[in-house]
C-alpha positions as CSV (number, residue, x, y, z in Angstrom):
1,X,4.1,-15.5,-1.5
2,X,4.9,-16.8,-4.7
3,X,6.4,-14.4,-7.2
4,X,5.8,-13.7,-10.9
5,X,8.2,-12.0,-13.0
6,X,6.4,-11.9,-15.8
7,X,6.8,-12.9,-19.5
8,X,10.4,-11.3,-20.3
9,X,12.4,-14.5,-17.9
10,X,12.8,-17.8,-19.1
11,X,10.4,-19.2,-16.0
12,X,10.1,-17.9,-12.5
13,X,11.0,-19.8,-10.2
14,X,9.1,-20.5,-6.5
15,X,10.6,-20.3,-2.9
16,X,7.4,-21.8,-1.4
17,X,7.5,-24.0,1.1
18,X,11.0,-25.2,-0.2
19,X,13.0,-24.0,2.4
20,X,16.2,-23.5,0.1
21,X,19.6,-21.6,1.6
22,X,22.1,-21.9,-1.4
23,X,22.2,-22.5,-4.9
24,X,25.0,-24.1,-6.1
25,X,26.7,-23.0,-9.4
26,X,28.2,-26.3,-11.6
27,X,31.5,-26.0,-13.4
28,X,30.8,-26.4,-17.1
29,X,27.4,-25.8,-17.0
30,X,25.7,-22.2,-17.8
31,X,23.6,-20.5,-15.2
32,X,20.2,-19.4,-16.2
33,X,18.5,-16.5,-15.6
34,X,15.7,-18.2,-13.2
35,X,18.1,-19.6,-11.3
36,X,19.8,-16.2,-11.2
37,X,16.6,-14.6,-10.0
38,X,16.3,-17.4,-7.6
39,X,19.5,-16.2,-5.5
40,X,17.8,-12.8,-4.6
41,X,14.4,-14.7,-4.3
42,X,15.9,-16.4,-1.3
43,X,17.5,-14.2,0.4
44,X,14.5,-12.2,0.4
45,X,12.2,-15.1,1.6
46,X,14.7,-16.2,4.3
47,X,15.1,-12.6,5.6
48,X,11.1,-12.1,5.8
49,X,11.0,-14.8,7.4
50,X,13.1,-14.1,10.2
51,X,11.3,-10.8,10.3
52,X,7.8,-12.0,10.5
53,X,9.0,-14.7,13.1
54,X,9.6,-12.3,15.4
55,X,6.9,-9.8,15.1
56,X,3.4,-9.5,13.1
57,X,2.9,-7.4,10.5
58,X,1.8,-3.5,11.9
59,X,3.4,-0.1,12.1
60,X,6.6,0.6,14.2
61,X,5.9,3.5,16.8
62,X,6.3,4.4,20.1
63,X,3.3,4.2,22.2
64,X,4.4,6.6,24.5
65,X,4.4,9.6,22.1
66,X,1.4,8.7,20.1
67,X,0.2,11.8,20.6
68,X,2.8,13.4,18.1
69,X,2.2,10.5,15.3
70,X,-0.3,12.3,13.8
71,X,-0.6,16.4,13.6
72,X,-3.6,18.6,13.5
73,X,-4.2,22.5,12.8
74,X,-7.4,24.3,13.7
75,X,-6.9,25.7,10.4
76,X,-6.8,22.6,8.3
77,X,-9.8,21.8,6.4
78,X,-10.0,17.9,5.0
79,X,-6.5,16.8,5.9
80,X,-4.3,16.1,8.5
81,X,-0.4,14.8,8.8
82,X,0.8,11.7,9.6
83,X,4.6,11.5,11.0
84,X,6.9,9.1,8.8
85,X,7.1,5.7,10.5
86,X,8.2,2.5,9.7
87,X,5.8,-0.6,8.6
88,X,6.6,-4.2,8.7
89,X,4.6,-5.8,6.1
90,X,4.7,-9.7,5.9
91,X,8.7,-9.9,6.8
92,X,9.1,-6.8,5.2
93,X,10.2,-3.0,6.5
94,X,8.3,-0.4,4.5
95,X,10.1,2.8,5.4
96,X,6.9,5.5,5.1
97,X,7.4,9.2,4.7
98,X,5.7,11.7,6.6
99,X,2.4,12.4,4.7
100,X,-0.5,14.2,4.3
101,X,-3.8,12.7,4.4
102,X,-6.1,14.1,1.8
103,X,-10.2,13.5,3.4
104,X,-13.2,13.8,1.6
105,X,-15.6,16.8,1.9
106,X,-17.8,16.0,5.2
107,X,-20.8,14.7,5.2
108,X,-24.1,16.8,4.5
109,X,-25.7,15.4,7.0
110,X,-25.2,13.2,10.7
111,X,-22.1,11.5,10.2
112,X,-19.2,9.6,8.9
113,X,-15.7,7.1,9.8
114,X,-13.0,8.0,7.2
115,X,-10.6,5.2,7.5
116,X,-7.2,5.4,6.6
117,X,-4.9,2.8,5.6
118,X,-1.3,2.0,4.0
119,X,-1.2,-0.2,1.0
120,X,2.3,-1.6,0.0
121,X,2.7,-4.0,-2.8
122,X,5.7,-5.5,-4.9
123,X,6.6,-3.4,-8.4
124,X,8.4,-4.5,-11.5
125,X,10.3,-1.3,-12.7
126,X,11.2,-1.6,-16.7
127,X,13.9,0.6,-18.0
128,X,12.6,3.4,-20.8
129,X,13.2,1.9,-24.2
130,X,12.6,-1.6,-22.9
131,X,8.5,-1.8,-23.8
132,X,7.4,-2.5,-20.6
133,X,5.0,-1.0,-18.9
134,X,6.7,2.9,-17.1
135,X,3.7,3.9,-15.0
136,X,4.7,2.7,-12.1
137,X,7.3,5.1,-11.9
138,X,7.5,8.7,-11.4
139,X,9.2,9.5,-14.4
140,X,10.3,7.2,-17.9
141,X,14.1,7.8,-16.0
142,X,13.5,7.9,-12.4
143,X,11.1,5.3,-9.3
144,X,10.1,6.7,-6.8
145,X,12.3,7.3,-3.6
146,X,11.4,4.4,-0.8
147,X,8.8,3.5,-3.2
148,X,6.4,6.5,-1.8
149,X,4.5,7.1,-5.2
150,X,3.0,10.4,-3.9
151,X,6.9,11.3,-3.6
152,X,10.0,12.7,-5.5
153,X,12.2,10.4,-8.1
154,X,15.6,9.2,-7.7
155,X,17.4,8.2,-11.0
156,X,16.7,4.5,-12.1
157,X,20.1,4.0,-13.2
158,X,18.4,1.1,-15.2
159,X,20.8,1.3,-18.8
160,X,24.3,1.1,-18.5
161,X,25.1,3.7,-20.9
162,X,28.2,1.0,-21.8
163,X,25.8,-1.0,-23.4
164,X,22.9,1.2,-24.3
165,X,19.7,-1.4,-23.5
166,X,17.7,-2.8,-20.7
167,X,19.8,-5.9,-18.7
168,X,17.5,-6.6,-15.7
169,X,14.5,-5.3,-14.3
170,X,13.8,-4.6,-11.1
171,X,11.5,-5.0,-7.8
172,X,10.4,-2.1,-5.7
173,X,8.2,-2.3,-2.7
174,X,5.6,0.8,-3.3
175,X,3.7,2.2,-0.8
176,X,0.4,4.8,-0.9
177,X,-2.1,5.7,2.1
178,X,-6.0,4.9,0.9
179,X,-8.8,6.5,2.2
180,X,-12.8,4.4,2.0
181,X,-15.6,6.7,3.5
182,X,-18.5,5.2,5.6
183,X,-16.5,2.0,7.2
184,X,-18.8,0.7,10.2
185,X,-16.6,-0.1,13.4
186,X,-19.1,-1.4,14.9
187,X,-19.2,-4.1,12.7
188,X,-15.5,-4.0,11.1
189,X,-13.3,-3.0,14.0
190,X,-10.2,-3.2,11.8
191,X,-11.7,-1.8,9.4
192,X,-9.6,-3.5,6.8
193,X,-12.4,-6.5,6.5
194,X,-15.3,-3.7,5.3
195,X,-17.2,-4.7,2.6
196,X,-16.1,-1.0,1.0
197,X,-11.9,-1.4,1.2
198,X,-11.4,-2.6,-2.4
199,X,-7.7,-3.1,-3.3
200,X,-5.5,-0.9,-6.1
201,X,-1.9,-1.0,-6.1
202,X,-0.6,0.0,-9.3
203,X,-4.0,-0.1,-11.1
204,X,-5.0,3.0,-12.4
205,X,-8.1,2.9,-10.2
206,X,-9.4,0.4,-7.3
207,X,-10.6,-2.8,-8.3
208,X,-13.3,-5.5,-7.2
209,X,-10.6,-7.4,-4.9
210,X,-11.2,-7.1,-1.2
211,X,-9.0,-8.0,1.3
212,X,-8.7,-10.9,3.8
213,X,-7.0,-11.4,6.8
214,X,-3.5,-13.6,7.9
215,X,-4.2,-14.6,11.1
216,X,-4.8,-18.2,10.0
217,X,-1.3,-18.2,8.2
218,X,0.4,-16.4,11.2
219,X,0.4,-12.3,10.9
220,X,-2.7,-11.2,12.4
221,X,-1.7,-7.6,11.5
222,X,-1.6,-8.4,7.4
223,X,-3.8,-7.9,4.8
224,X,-3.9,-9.4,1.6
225,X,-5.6,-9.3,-1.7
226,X,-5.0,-11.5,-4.9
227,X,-5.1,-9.4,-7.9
228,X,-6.2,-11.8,-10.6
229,X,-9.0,-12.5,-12.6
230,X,-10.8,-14.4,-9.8
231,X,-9.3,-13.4,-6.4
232,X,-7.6,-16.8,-5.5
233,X,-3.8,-17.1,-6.2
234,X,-2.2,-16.7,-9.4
235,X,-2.8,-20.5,-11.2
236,X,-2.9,-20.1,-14.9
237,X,-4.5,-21.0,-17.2
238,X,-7.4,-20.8,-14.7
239,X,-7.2,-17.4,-13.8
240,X,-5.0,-14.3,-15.1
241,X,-3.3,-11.6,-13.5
242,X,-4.6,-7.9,-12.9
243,X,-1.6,-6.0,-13.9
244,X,1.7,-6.6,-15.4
245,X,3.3,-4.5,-12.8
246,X,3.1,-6.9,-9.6
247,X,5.7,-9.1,-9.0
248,X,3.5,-11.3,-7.0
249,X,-0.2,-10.4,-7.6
250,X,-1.0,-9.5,-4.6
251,X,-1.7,-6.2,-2.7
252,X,-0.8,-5.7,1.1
253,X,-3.1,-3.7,3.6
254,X,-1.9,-2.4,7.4
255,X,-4.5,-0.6,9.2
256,X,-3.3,2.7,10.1
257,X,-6.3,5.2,11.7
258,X,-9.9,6.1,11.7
259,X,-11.5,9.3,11.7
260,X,-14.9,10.1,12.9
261,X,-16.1,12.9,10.8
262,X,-18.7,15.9,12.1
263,X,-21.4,17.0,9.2
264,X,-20.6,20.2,7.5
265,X,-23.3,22.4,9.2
266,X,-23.0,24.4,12.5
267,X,-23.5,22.1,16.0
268,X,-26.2,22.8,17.5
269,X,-26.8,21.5,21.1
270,X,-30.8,20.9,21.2
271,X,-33.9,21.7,19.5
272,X,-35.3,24.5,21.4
273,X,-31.6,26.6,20.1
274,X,-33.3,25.1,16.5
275,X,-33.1,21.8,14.8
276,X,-30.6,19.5,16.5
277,X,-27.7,19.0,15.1
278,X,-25.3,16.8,17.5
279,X,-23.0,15.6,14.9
280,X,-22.5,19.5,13.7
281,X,-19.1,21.2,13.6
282,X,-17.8,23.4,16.3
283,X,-15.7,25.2,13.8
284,X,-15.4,25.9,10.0
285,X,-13.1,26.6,7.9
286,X,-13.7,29.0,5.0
287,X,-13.7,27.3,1.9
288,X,-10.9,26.3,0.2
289,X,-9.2,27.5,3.3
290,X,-5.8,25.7,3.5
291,X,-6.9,22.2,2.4
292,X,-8.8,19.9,-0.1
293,X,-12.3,21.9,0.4
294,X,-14.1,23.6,2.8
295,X,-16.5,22.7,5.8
296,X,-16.6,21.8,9.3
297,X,-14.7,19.2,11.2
């Protein structure tokens, strides 16, 4: 995918279907700060691609203890755990902490499919002082560690306090799990293709880009949406970017679980015990009892 770094290089360069291995540094002649970027540009195209040749985009487990990917507590109300795994997102390896999935209240009535999925995407991280945009990190000093923004900070060690300023920016691959309420299986097995799973990335909130799947271009297990101004790839001046913050414009989208949801009221087995209720809860939690909200599972 084609990067952008944005106005503060001289151009950005594109490793597209160029199939480079080397640049080649000229005596007498100054290198330039595109061709600079280009180096790590290549190596990072060359390595995803030996990555994705090999296997399709997806989460890394084991199927033979899927039972302990995920973790459940009779006591839990609106959340469950999910055990840190690793992800390989077009070429590359996403390294996902354990998490907790936050659910919405359950429905008031019959019921619902939560579905849950990882978004990753490709950040430009500015140093404090610099005037770019910081809100992609966790602090003005510190990103976030493997790029989990629902996690801790490490220090950005950005300004070399030898020189006092901004050199270089940098690229981190950020992560966050999603959540979209009322996805129809039957229809949208994956899930990912419902009309309802909008993308975000760094935006503040979700936006109107949907995304589509690779399995024309070779990773049936990837996602993609094109944040700009019209949802096709970056090509100015006939569209613009979403956010200063992506290196590439796009947003990335790996499946990861569904969850049918029971109705907040008590189950009840047939009408002659009172109204149905088939889709009920067998047990409740108080509310506010341990998790986001009360109700029945």
């Amino acid at each position: 995918m084609a990067d952008d770094f944005k106005t503060t290089v001289s151009r950005t360069l594109t490793t597209d279907n160029r199939q480079y291995s080397n640049l080649i540094w000229q005596a007498g002649k100054p290198p330039l700060d595109s061709e600079l970027n280009l180096v790590g540009q290549i190596a990072t195209d060359n390595l995803a691609k030996v990555v994705s040749t090999n296997a399709h985009s997806g989460i890394l487990l084991d199927p033979r203890s899927s039972m302990r990917d995920f973790t459940f507590n009779p006591l839990w109300s609106n959340f469950l755990k999910v055990k840190g795994f690793k992800a390989l997102v077009n070429g590359l390896v996403v390294n996902v902490a354990e998490s907790q999935i936050n659910l919405p209240p359950p429905p008031a009535t019959d019921f619902r499919v939560d579905f849950v999925f990882l978004e990753v995407w490709k950040g430009v991280i500015s140093a404090q002082g610099s005037g770019g945009d910081l809100t992609n990190k966790n602090t003005d000093t510190t990103v976030y560690e493997n790029g989990n923004i629902a996690g801790s900070g490490l220090a950005d060690e950005m300004v070399d306090s030898n020189v006092g300023f901004e050199t270089t920016k940098r690229v981190q691959v950020q992560y966050r799990f999603r959540v979209v309420s009322g996805i129809d299986l039957k229809s949208q097995i994956e899930g990912m293709s419902s009309p309802l799973v909008f993308a975000q990335g760094p935006l503040a909130g979700v936006s109107a880009r949907t995304f589509s799947n690779q399995h024309s271009n070779g990773d049936a297990g990837l996602w993609l949406s094109h944040m700009t101004s019209d949802g096709l790839p970056l090509d100015p001046p006939n569209n613009t970017a979403l956010s200063v913050l992506l290196s590439e414009n796009i947003v990335y989208g790996i499946p990861v679980c569904s969850i049918s949801r029971r109705n907040k009221n008590a189950y009840v087995a047939f009408a002659g015990a009172g109204v149905a209720n088939q889709n009920g809860g067998f047990k409740c939690a108080p509310s506010g009892g341990g998790g986001p909200g009360g109700g029945c599972r």
